[in-house]
N, C-alpha and C positions, 0 to 999 in steps of 0.2 A: 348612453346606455339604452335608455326608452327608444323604440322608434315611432312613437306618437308624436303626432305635431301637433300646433295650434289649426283650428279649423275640422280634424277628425272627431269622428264620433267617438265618444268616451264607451270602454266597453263596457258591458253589462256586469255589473257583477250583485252579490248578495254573502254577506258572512255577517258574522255574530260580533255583537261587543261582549266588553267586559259584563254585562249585565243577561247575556245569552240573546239581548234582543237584535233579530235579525233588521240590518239596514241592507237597500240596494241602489240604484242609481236611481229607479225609477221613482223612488220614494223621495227624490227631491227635485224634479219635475216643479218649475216654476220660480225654484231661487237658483242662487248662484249656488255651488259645493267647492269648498275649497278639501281638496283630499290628498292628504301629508301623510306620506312616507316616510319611516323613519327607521335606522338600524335596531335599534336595543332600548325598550321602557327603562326610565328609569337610570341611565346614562349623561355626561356632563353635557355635552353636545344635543342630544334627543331632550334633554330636561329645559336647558337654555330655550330651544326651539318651541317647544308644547308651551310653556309659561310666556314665554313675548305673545302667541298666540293668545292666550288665556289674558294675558294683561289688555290682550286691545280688543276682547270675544265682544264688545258694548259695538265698538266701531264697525265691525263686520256685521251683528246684527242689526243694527242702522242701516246697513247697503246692503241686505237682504242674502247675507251669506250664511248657510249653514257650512260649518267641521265637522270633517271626519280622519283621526287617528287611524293611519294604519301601520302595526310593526305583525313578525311572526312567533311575536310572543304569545303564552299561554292569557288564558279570560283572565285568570287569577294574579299573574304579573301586571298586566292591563287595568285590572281594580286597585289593586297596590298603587299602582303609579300616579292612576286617576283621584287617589281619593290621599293620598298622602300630596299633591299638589293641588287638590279641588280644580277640577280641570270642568267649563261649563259644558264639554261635546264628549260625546260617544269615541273612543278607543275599538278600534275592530283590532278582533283576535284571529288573524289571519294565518292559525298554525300550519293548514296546508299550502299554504300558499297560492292559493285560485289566483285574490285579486291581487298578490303581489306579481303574480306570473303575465299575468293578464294587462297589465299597466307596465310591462319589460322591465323594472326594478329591480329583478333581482340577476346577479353576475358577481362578476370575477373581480376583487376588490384587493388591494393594500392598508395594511395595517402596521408599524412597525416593521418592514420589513419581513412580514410575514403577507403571503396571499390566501386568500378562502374566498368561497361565494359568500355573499351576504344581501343586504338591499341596500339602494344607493339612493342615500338622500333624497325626495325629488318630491314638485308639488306641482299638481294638478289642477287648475283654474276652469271648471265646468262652466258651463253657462245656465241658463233655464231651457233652455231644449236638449241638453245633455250633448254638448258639444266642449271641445275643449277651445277656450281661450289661451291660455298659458300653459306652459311647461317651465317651472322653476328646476334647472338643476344645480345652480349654484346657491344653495339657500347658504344665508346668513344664518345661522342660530339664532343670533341676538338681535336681531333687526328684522324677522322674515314676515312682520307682520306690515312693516313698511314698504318691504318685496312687493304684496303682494296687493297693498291698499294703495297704491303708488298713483 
């Protein structure tokens, strides 16, 4: 789906969390960003995903990684999510969809035998110069934190 590779510059972006506080790439200049895409807060799949994260957030900040949530859900949905699973990272409220557009995420998808756009699974491995190391499109739900700390 994405046509970013490993070794492009990650693009620039800036949108709001749940909390209205605006995050951008720039603003993590120096650590690693892991930034996860995800369809729907709040979902079996999207929930499975966030909380393996959440369960290993100690291990990531050990190896100098910040989180960052991204769905096109509303702040409000994004707070729900975040705080009915105590989630340690910021959720961006990506309604217009900048940085889901911007990271090619979002297309043409199957569900039950139904098609819609939506955004497609997919995790972003930045480096500290804002470069991308990894493109995860096949995340495991329940395993993606070992995807990713591997």
């Amino acid at each position: 789906m994405t046509t970013l590779q490993k070794g492009d510059r990650a693009p620039q972006f800036s949108a709001k969390d749940q909390d209205g506080n605006i995050h951008s790439l720039a603003d993590y200049k120096g650590k690693k960003l892991v930034l996860f895409f995800y369809p729907k807060a709040d979902t079996p799949g999207c929930t499975a995903e966030a909380c393996d994260l959440r369960d290993n957030f100690e291990r990531f900040k050990a190896n100098n990684y910040a989180l960052l949530g991204v769905s096109a859900d509303t702040a409000k949905s994004q707070t729900k999510f975040k705080t009915k699973y105590n989630f340690p990272f910021p959720l961006l409220a990506d309604e217009d969809k900048a940085v889901i557009q911007a990271f090619g995420v979002w297309g043409p998808k199957k569900f039950m035998g139904r098609e819609f756009d939506g955004i497609h699974r997919t995790t972003f491995i930045i480096n500290e110069e804002g470069i991308i190391d990894e493109v995860i499109t096949n995340v495991k739900t329940k395993e993606h934190a070992a995807q990713i700390l591997k």
